[in-house]
PQR file of N, CA, C, O and H, with PARSE charges and radii, in Angstrom:
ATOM      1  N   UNK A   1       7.279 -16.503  11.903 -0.4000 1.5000
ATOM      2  CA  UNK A   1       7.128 -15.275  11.140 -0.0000 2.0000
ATOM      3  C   UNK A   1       5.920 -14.501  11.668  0.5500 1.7000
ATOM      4  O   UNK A   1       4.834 -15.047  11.864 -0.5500 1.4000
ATOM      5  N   UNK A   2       6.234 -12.771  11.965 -0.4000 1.5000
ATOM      6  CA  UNK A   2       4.926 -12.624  12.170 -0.0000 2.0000
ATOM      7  C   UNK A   2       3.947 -11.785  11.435  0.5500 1.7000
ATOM      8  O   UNK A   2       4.233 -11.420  10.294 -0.5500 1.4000
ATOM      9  H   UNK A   2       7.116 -12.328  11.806  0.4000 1.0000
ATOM     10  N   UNK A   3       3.102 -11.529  11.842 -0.4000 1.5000
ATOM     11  CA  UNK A   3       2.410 -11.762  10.726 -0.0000 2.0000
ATOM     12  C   UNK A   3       2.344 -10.088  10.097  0.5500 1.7000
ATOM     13  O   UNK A   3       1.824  -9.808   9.017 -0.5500 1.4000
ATOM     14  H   UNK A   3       2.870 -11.825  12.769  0.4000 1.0000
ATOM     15  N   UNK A   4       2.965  -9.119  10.999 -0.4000 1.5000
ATOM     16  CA  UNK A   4       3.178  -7.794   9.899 -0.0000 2.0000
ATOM     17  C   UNK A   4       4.391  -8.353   8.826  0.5500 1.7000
ATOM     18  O   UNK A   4       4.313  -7.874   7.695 -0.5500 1.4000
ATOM     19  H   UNK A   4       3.387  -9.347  11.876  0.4000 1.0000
ATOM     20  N   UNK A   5       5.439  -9.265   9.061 -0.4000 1.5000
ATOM     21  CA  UNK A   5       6.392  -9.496   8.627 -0.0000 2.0000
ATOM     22  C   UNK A   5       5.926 -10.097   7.055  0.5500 1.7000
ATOM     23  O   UNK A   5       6.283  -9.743   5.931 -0.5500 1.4000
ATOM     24  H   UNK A   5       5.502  -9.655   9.980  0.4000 1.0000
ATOM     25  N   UNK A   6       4.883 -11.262   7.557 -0.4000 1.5000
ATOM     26  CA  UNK A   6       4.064 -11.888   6.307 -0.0000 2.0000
ATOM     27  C   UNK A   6       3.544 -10.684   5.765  0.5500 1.7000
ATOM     28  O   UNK A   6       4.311 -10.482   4.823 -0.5500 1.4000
ATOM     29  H   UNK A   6       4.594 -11.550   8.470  0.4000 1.0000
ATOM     30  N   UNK A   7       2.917  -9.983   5.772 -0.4000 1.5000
ATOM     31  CA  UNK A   7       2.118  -8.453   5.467 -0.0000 2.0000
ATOM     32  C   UNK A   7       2.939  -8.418   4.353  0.5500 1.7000
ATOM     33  O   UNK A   7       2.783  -8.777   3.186 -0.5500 1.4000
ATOM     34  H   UNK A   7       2.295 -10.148   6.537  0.4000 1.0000
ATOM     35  N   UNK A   8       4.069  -7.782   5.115 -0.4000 1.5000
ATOM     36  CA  UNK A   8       4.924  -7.246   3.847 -0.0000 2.0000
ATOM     37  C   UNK A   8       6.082  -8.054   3.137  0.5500 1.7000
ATOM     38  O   UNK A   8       7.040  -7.594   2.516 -0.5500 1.4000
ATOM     39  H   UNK A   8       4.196  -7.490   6.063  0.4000 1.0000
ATOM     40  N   UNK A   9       5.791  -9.220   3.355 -0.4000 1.5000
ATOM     41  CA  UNK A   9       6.367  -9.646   2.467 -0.0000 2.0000
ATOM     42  C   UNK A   9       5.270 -10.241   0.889  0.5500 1.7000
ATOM     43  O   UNK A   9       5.719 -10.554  -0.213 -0.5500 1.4000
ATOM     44  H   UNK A   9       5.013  -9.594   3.859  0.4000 1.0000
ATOM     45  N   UNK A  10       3.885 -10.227   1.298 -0.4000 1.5000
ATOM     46  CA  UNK A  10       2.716 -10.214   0.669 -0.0000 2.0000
ATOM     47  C   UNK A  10       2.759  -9.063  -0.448  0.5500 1.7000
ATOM     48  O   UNK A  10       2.619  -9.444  -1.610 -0.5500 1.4000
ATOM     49  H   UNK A  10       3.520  -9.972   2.193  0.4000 1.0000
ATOM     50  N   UNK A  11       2.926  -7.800  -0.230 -0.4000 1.5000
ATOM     51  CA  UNK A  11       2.707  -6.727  -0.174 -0.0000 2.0000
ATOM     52  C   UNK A  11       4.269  -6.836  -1.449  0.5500 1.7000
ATOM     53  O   UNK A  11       4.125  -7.421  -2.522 -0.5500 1.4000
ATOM     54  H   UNK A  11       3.040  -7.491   0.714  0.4000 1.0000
ATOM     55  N   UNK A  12       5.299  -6.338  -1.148 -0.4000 1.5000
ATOM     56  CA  UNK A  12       6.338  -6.559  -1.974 -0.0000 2.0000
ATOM     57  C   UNK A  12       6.269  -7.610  -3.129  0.5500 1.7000
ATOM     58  O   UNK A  12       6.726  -7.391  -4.251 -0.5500 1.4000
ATOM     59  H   UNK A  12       5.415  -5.863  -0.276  0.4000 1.0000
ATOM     60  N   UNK A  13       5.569  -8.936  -2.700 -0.4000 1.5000
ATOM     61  CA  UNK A  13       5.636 -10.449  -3.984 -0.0000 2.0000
ATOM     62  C   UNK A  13       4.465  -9.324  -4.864  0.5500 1.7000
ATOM     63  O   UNK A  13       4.794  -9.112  -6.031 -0.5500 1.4000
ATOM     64  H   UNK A  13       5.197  -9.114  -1.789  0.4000 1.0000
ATOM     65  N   UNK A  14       3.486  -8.792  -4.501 -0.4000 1.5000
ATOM     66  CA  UNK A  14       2.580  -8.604  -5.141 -0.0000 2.0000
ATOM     67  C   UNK A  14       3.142  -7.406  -5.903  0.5500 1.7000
ATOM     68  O   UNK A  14       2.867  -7.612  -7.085 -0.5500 1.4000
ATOM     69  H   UNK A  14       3.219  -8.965  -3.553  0.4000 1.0000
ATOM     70  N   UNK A  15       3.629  -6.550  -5.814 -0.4000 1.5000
ATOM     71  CA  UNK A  15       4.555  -5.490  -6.276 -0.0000 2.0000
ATOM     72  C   UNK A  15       5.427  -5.659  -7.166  0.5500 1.7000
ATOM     73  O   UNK A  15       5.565  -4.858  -8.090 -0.5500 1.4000
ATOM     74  H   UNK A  15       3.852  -6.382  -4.854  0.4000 1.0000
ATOM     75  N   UNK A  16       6.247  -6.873  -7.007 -0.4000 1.5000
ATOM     76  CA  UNK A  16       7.291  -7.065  -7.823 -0.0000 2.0000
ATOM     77  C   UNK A  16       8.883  -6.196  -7.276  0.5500 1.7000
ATOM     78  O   UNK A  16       9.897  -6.113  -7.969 -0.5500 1.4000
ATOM     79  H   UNK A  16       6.134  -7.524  -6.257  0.4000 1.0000
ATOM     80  N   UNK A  17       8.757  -5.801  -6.296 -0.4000 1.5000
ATOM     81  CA  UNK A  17       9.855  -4.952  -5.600 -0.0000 2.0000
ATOM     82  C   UNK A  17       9.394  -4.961  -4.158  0.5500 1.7000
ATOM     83  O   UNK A  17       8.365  -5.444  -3.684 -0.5500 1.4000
ATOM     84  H   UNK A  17       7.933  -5.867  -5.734  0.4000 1.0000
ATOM     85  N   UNK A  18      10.488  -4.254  -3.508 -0.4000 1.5000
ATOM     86  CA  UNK A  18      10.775  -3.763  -1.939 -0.0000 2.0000
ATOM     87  C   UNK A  18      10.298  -2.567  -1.780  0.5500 1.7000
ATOM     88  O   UNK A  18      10.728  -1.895  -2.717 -0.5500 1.4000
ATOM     89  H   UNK A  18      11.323  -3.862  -3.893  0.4000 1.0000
ATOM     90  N   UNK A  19       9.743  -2.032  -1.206 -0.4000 1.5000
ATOM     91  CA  UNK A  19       9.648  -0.751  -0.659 -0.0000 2.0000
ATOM     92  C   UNK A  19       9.039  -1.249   0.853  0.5500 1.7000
ATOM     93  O   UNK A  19       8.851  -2.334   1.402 -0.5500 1.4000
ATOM     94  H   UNK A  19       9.393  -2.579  -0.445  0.4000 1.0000
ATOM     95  N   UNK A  20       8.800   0.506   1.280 -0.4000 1.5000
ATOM     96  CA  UNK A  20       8.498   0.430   2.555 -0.0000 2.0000
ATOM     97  C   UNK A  20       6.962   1.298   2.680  0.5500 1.7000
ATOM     98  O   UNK A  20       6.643   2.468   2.468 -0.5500 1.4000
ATOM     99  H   UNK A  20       8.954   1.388   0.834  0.4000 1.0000
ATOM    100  N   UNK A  21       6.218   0.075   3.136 -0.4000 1.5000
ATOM    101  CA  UNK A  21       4.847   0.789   2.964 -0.0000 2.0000
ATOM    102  C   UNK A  21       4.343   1.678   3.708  0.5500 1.7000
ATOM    103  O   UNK A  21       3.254   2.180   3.431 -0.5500 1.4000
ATOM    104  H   UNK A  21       6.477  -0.876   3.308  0.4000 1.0000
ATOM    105  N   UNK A  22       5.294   2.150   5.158 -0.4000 1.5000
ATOM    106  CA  UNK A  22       5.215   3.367   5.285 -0.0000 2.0000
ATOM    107  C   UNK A  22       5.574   4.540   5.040  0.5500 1.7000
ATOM    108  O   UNK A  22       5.194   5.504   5.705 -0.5500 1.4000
ATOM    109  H   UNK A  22       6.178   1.742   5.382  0.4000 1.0000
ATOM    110  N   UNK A  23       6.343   4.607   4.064 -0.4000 1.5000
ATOM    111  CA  UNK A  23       6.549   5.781   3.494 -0.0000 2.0000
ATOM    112  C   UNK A  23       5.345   6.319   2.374  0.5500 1.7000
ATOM    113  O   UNK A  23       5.444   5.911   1.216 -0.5500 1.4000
ATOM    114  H   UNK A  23       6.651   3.824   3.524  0.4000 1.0000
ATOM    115  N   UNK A  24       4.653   6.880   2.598 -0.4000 1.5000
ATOM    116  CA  UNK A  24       3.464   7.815   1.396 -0.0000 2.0000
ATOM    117  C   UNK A  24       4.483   8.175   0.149  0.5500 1.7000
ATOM    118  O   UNK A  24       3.847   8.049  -0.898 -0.5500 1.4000
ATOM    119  H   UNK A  24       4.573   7.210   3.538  0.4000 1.0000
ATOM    120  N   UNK A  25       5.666   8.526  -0.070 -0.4000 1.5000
ATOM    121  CA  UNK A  25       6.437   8.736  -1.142 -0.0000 2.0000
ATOM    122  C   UNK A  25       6.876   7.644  -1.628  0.5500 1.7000
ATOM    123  O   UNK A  25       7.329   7.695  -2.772 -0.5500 1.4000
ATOM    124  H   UNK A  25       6.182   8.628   0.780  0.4000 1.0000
ATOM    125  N   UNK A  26       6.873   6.603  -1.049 -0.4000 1.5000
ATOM    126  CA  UNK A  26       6.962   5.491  -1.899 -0.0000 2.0000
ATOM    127  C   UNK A  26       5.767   4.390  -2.382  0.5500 1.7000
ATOM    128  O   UNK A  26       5.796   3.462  -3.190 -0.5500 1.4000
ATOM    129  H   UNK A  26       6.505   6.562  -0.120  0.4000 1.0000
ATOM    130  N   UNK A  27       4.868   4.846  -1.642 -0.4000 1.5000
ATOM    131  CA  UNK A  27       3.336   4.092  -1.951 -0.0000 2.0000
ATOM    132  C   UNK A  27       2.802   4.501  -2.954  0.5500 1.7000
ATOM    133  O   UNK A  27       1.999   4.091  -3.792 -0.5500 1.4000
ATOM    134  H   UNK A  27       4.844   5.600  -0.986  0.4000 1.0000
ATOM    135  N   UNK A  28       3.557   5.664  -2.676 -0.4000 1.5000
ATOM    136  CA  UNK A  28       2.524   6.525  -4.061 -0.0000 2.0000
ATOM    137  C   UNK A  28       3.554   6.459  -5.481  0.5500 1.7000
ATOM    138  O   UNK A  28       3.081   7.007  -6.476 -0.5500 1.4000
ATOM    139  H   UNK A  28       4.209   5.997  -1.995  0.4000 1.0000
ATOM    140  N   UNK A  29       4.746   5.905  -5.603 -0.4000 1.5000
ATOM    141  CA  UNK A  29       5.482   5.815  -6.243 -0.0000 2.0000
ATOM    142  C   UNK A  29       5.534   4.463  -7.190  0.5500 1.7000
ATOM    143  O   UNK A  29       5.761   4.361  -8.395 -0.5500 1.4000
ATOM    144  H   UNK A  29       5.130   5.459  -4.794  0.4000 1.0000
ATOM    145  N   UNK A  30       5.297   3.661  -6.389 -0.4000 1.5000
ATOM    146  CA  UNK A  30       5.095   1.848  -6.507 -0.0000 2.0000
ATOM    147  C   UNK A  30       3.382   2.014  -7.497  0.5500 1.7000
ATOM    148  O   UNK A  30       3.108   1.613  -8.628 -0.5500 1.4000
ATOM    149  H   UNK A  30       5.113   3.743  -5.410  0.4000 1.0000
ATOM    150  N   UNK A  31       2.678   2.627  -6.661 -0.4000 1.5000
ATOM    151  CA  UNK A  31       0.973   2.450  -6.720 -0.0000 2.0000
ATOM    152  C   UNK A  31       0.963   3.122  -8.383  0.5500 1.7000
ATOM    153  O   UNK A  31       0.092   2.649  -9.113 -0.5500 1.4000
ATOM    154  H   UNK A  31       2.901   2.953  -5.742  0.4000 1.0000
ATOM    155  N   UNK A  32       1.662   3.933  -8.844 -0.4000 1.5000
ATOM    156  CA  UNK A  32       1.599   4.964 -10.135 -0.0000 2.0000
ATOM    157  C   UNK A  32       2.323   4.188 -11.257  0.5500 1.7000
ATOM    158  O   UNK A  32       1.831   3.871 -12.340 -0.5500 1.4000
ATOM    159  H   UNK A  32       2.370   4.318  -8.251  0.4000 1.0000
ATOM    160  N   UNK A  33       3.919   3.866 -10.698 -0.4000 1.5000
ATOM    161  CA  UNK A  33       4.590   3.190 -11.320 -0.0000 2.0000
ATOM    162  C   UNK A  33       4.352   1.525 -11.738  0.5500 1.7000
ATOM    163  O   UNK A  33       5.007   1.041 -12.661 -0.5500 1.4000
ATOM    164  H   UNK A  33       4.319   4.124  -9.818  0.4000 1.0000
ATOM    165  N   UNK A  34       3.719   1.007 -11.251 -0.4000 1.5000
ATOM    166  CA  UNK A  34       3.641  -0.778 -11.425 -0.0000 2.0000
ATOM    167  C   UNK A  34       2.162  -0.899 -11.447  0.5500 1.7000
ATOM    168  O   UNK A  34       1.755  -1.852 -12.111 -0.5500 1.4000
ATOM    169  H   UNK A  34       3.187   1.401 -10.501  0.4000 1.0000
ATOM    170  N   UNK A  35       1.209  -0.113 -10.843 -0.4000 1.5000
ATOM    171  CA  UNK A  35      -0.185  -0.495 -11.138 -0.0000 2.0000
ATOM    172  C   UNK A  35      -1.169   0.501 -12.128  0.5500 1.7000
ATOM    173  O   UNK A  35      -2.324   0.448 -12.550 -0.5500 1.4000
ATOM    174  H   UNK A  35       1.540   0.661 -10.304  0.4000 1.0000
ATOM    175  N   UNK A  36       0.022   1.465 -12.244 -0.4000 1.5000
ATOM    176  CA  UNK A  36      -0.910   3.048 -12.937 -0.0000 2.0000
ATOM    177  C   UNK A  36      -2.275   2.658 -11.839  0.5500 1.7000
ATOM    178  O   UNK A  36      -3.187   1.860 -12.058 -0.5500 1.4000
ATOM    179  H   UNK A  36       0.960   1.508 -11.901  0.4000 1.0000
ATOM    180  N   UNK A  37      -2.137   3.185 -11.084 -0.4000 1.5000
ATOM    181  CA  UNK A  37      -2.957   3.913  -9.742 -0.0000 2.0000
ATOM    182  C   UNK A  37      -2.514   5.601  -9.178  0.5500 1.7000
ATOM    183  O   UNK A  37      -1.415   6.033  -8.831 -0.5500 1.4000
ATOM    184  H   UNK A  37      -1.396   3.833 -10.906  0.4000 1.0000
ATOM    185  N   UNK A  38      -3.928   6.326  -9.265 -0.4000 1.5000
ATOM    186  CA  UNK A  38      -4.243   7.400  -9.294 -0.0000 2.0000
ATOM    187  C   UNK A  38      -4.732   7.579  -7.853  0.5500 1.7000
ATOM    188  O   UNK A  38      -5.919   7.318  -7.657 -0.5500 1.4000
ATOM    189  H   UNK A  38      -4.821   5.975  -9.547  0.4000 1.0000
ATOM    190  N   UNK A  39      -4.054   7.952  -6.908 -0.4000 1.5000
ATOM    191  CA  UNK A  39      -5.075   7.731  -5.989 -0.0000 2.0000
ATOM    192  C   UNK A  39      -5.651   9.517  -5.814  0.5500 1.7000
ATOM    193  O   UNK A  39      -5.028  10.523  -6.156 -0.5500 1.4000
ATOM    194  H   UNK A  39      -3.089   8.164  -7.067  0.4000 1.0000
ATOM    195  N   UNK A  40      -7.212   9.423  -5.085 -0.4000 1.5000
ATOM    196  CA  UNK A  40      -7.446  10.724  -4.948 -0.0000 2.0000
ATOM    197  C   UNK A  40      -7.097  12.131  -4.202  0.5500 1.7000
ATOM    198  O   UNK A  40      -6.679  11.714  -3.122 -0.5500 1.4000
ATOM    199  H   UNK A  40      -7.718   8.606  -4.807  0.4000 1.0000
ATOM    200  N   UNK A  41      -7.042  13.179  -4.159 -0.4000 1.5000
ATOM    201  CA  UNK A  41      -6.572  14.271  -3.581 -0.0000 2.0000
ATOM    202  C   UNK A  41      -7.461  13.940  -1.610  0.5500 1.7000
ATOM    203  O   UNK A  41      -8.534  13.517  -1.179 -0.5500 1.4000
ATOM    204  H   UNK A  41      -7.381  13.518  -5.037  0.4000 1.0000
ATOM    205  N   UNK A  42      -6.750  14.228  -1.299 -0.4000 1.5000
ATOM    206  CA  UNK A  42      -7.108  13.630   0.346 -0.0000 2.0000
ATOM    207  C   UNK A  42      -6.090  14.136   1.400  0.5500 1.7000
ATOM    208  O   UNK A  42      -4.984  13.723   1.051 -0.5500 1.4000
ATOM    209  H   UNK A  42      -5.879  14.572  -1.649  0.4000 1.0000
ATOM    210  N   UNK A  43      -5.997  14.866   2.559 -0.4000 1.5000
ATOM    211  CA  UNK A  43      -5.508  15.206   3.686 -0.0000 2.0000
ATOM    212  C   UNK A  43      -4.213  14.236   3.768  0.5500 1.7000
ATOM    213  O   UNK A  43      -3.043  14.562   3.570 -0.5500 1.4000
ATOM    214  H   UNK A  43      -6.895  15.202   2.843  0.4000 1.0000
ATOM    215  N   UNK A  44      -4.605  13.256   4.031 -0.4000 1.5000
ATOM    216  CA  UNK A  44      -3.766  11.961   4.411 -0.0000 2.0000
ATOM    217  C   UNK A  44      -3.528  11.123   3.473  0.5500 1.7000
ATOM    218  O   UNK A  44      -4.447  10.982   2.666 -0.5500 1.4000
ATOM    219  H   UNK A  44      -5.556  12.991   4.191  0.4000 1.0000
ATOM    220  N   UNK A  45      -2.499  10.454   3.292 -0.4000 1.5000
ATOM    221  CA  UNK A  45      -2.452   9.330   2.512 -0.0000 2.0000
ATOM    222  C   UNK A  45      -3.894   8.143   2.712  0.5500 1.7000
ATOM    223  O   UNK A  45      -4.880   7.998   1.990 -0.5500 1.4000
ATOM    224  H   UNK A  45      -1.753  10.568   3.947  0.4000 1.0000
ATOM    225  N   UNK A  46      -3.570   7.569   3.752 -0.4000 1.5000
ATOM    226  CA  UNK A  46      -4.289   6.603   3.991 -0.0000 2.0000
ATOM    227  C   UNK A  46      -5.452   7.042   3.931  0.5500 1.7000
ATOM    228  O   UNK A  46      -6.129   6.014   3.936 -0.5500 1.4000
ATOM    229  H   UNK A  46      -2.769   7.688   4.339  0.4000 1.0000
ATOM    230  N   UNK A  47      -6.361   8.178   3.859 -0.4000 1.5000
ATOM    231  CA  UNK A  47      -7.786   8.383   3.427 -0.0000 2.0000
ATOM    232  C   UNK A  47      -7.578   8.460   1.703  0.5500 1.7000
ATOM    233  O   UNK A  47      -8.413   8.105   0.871 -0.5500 1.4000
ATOM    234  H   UNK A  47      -5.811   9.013   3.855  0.4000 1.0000
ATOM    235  N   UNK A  48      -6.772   8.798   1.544 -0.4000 1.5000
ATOM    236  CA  UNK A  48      -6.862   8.114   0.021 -0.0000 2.0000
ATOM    237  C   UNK A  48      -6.535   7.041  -0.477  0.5500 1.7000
ATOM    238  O   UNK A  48      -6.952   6.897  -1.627 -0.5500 1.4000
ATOM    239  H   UNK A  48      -6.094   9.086   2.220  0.4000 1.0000
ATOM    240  N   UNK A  49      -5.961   6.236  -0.081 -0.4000 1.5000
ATOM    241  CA  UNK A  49      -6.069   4.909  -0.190 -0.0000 2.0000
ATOM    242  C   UNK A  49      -7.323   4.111   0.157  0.5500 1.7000
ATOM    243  O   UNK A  49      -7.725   3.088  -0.397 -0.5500 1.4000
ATOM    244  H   UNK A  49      -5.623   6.353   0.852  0.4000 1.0000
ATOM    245  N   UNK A  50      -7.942   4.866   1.324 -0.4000 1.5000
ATOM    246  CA  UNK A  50      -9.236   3.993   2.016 -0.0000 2.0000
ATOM    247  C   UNK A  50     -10.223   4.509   0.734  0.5500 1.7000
ATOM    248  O   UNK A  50     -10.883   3.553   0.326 -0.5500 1.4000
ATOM    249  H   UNK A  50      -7.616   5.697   1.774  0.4000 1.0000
ATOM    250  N   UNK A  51     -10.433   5.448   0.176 -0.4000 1.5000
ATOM    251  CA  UNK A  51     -11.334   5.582  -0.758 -0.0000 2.0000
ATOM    252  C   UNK A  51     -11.328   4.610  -1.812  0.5500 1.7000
ATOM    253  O   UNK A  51     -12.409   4.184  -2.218 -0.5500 1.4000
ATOM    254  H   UNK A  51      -9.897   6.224   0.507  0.4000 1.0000
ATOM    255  N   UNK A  52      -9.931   4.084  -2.454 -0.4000 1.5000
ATOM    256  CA  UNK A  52     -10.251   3.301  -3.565 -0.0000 2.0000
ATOM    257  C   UNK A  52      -9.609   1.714  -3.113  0.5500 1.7000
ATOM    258  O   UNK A  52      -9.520   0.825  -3.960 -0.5500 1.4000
ATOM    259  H   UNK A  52      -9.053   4.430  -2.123  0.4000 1.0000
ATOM    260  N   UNK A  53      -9.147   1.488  -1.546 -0.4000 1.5000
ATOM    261  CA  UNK A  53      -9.109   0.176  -1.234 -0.0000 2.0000
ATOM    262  C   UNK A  53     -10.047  -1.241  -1.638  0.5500 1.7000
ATOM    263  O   UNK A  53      -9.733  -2.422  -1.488 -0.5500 1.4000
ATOM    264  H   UNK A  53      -9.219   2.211  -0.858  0.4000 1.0000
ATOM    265  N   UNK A  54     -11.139  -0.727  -2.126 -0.4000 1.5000
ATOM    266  CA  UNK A  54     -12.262  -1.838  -2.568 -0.0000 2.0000
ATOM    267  C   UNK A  54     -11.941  -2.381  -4.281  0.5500 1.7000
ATOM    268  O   UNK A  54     -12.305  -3.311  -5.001 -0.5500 1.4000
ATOM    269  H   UNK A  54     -11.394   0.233  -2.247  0.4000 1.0000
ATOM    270  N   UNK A  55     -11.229  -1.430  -4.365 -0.4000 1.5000
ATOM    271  CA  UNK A  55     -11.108  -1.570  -6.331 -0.0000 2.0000
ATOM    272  C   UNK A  55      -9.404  -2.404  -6.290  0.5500 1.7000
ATOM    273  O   UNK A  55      -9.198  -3.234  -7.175 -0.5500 1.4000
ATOM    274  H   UNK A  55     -10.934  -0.675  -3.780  0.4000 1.0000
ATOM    275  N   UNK A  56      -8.529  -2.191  -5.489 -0.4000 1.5000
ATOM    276  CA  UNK A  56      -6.975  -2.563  -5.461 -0.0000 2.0000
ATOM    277  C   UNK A  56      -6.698  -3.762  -4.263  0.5500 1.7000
ATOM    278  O   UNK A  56      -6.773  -3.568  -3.049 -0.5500 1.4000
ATOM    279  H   UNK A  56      -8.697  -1.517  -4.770  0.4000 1.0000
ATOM    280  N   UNK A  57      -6.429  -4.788  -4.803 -0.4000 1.5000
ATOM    281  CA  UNK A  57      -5.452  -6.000  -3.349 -0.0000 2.0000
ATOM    282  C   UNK A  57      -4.661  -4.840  -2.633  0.5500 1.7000
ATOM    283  O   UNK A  57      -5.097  -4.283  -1.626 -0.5500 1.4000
ATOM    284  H   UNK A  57      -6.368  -4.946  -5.789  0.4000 1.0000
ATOM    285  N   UNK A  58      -3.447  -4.516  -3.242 -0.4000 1.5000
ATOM    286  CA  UNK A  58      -2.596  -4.065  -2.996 -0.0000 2.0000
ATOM    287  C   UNK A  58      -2.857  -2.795  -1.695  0.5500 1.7000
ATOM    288  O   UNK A  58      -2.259  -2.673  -0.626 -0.5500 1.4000
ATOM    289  H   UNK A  58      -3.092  -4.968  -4.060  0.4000 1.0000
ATOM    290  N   UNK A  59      -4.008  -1.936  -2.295 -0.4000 1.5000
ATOM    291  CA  UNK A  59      -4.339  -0.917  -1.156 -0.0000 2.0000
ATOM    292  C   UNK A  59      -4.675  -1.790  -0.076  0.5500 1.7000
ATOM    293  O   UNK A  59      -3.971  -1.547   0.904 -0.5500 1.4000
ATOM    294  H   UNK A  59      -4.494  -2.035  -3.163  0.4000 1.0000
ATOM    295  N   UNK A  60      -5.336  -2.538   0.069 -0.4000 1.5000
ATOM    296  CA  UNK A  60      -5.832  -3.361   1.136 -0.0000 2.0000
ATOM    297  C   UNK A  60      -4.871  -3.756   2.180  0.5500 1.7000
ATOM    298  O   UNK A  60      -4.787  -3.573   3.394 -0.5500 1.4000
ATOM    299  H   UNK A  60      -5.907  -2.735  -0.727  0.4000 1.0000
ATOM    300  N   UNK A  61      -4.183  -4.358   1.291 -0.4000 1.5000
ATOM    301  CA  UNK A  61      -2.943  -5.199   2.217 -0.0000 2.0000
ATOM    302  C   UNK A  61      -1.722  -3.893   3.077  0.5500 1.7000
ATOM    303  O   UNK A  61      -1.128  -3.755   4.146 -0.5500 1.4000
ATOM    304  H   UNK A  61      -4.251  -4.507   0.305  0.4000 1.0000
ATOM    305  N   UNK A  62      -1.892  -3.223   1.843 -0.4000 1.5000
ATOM    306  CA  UNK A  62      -0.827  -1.732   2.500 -0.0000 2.0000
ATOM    307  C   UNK A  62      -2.019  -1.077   3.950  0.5500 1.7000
ATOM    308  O   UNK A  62      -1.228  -0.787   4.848 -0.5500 1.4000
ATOM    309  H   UNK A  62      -2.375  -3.335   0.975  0.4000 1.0000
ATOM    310  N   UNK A  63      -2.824  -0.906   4.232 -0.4000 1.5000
ATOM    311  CA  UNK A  63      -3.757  -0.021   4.802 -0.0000 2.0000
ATOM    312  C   UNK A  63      -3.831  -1.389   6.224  0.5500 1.7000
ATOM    313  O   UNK A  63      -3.734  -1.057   7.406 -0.5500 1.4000
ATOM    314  H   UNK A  63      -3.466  -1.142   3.502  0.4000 1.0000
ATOM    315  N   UNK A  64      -3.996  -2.718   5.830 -0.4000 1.5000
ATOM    316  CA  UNK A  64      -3.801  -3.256   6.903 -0.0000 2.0000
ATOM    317  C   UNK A  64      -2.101  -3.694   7.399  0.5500 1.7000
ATOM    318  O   UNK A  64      -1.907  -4.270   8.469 -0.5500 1.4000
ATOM    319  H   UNK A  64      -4.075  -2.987   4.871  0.4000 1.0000
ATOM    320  N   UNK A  65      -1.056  -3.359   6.536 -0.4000 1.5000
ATOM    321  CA  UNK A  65       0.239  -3.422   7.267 -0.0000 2.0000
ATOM    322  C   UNK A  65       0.349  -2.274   8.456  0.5500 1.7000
ATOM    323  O   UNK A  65       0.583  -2.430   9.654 -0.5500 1.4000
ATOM    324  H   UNK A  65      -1.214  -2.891   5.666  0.4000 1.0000
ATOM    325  N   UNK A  66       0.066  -0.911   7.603 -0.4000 1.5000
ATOM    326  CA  UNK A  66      -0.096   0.469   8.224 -0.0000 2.0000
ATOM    327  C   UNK A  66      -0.876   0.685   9.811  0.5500 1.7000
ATOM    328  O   UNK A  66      -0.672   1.630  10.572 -0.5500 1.4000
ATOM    329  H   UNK A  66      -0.124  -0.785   6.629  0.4000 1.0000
ATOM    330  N   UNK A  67      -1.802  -0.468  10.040 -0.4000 1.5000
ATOM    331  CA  UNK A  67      -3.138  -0.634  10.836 -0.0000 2.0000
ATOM    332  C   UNK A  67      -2.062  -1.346  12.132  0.5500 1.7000
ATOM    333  O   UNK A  67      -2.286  -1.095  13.317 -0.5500 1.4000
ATOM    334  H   UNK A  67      -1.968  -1.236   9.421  0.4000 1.0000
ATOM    335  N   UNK A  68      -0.813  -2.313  11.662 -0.4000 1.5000
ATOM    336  CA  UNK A  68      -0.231  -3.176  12.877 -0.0000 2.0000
ATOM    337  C   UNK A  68       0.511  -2.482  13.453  0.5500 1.7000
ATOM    338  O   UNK A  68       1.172  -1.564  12.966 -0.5500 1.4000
ATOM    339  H   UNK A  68      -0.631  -2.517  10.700  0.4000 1.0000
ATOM    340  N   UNK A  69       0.490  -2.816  14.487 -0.4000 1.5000
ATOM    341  CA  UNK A  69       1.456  -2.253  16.022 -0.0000 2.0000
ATOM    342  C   UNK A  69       2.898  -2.689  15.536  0.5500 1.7000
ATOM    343  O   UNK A  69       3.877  -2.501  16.259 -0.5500 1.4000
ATOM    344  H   UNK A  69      -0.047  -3.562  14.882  0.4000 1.0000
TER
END
């Protein structure tokens, strides 16, 4: 298994569902819906995620799936 594969399958157990963590319409869908997470107004997704990654697992693990080749 490798290990983006582990990523997201991490990423989904912790969720409670499937999605695809590159989609921003569904990160932000999952993140509102199952964690009531707000993330902040930001250019990019992922700079808003990197702002409140220290407070959420979940941002963490999404921001380093996003990070693999």
């Amino acid at each position: 298994m490798t290990t983006k594969t582990f990523t997201l399958q991490r990423i989904c157990n912790f969720a409670g569902t499937t999605f695809d963590p590159n989609s921003d319409e569904q990160v932000s869908e999952v993140l509102r819906n199952k964690f009531n997470i707000f993330l902040p107004q930001r250019r990019r997704m992922d700079e808003a995620m990197e702002a409140v990654a220290s407070d959420h697992d979940i941002i963490s693990l999404i921001l380093q799936y996003r990070s693999m080749a």
